[in-house]
N, C-alpha and C positions, 0 to 999 in steps of 0.2 A: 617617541621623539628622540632622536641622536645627534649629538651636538658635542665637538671636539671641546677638551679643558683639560687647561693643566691640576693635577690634582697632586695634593701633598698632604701625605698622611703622618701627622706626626703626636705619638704616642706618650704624651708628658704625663707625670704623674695625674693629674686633674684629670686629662682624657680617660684613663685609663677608671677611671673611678666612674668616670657620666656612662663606660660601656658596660661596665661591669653591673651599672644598675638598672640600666636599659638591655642588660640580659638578664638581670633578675627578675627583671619584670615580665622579658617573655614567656620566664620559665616559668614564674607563678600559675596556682590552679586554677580555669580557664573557668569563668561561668558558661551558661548558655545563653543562647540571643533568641530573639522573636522577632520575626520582620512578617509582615503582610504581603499575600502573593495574590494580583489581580487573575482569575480566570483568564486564558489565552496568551499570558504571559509565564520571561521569565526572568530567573533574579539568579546572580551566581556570587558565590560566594569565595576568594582567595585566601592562601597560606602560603607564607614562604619556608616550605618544609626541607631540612638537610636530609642527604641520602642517609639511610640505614636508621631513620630516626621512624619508631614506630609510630602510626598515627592511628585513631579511634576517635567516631563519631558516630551520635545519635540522632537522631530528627523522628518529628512526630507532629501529625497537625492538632491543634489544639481545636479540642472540642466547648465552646463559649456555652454549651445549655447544658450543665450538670444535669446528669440523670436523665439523659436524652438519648438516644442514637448520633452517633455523629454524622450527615446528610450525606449520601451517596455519591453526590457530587465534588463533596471536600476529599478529594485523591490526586496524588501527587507524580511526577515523577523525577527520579533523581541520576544525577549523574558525576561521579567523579572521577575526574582525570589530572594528567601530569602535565608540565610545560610543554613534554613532544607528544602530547595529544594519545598518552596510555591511558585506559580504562580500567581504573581499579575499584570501581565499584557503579552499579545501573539497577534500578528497579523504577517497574513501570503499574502505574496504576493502585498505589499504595499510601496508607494511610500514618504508617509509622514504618521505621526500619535503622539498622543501623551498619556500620563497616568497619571492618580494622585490617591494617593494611601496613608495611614495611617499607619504605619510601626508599624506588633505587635510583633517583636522581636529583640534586638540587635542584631546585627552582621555584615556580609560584604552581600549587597544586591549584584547581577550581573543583567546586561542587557547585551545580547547578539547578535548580529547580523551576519544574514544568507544572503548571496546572493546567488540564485540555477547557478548549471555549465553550464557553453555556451561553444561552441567550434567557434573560441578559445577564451582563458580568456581574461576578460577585468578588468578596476578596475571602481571605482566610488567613488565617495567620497560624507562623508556622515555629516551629521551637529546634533552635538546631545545637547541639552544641560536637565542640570540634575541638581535638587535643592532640597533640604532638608531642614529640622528647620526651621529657621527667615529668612532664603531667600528663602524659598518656600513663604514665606506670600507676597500676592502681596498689599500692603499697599495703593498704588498709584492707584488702583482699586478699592477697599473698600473704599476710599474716595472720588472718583467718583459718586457712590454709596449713601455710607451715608452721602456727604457732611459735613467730618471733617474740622476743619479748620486745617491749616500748622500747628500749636503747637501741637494740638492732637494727629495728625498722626506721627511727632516726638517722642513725647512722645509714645504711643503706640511701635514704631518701638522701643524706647531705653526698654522700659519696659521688649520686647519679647527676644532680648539680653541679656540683665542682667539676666530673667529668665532662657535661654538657661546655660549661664554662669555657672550660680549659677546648674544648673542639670549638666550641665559637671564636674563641682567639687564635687559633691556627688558623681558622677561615679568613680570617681577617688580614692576617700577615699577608696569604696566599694570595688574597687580593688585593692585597700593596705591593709586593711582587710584579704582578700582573700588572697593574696602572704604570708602576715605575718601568717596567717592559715595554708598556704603551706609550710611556711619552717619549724613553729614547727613541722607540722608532718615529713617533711624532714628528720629533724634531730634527732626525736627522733627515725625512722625506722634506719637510723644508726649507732644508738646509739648500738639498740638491734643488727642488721647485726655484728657491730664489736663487741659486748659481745658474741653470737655466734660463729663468728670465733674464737674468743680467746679461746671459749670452743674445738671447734673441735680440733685447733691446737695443745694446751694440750692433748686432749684424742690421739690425732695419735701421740704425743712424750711419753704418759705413755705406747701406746700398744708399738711402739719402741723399748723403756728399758724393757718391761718385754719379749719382742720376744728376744732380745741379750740377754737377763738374763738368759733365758732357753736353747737361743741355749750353751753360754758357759756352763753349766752345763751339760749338754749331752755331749759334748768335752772335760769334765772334764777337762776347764780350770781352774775355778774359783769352 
C-alpha cells in the first residue's frame, strides 16, 4: 500500500530514548519460534536485515515421539532469499539444516518453508530460530577459542552494541534526509499541479465568456 504523507521526524530527548530501546530490544538474544507447517503448504518467514550485518539460522522439524524415528514424510524444504529475490540459502527435502550468510542489501530478507502434499494432510511442527547483528556473533564461542577473559568478552559484546546502535542511528537520519527530500519535492509538484490548474480553470472561464459573448451577439441580444 502507498500513500503520500507529510512526515516529521523530530528527534527530542524522550524520542531518542523510546529508539534507543526499541533497538535494544532488536539487538537482544533472539530465542527460537515453533510454528506448525500444513503438508502442501507454505509459511514464510521476514527480517528486516541491514547490509553487511551477518545473519545465522537454524531450523529443524521437531520430532513429537521421543525415541522414535522421525516419519519420512516430515521433510522440508527451505528457502532463503533477499528483498530483490537473491538466494542465499535452499535445501530440498530435509529434515533439519542451517545457513549463515553476510547481508549485501538492506531490506526485508524471507525464509520460506515447503512441506510436499500427502494424502491426507498432516501438519508438523517446526523450530526455526533466526539471528542477525550483535546476536548473530556467538561471543561465548570465540572465547572458547581464543581464551578471552570474562571483562574482554563483555567488553567486546558492549562494544558490538553500541556500534550496531550508533549504524541504526545513521540509518535513521539518512531516512529523514530522504523523507525531507521527499516532501520538498512533494510539494513543490503541487505547487506547480495547482498553478496549472488555476491556469486551466481560467482558460475554460475565458472560453465561457467569450462563447456567451458570441452566442448573445448572433441573438442580437446584446
Amino acid at each position: 500500500m502507498i500513500w503520500n504523507r507529510k512526515v516529521e521526524l523530530r528527534m527530542e530527548r524522550g524520542d531518542v530514548m523510546v529508539v534507543l530501546a526499541a533497538i535494544m530490544l532488536m539487538l537482544r538474544q533472539v530465542e527460537s519460534i515453533r510454528f506448525d507447517l500444513e503438508t502442501g503448504h507454505t509459511k514464510c518467514i521476514a527480517d528486516d536485515i541491514k547490509s553487511n550485518s551477518m545473519t545465522v539460522g537454524k531450523y529443524h522439524v521437531v520430532n513429537k515421539n521421543e525415541g522414535l524415528p522421525l516419519p519420512e514424510a516430515h521433510k522440508i524444504t527451505i528457502r532463503v532469499t533477499s528483498a530483490y529475490g537473491n538466494n542465499y540459502h535452499y535445501a530440498e527435502n530435509v529434515a533439519w539444516g542451517h545457513f549463515t550468510f553476510q547481508a549485501a542489501d538492506d531490506g526485508d530478507y524471507m525464509a520460506c518453508f515447503y512441506a510436499a502434499d500427502t494424502k491426507p494432510s498432516s501438519f508438523m511442527t517446526i523450530d526455526f530460530e533466526w539471528k542477525s547483528g550483535v546476536a548473530a556473533n556467538d561471543w561465548t564461542h570465540i572465547a572458547k577459542k581464543g581464551s578471552l577473559v570474562a571483562m574482554e568478552l563483555e567488553l567486546q559484546n558492549m562494544h558490538d552494541t553500541v556500534q550496531s546502535i550508533q549504524d541504526e542511528i545513521y540509518y535513521l537520519r539518512e531516512r529523514e534526509k530522504e523523507m525531507q527530500l521527499l516532501n520538498i519535492s512533494t510539494h513543490s509538484k503541487m505547487a506547480w499541479l495547482s498553478f496549472l490548474s488555476f491556469l486551466v480553470s481560467l482558460s475554460v472561464t475565458g472560453l465561457q465568456l467569450w462563447h456567451l459573448k458570441s452566442f448573445f451577439q448572433k441573438k442580437k441580444l446584446i
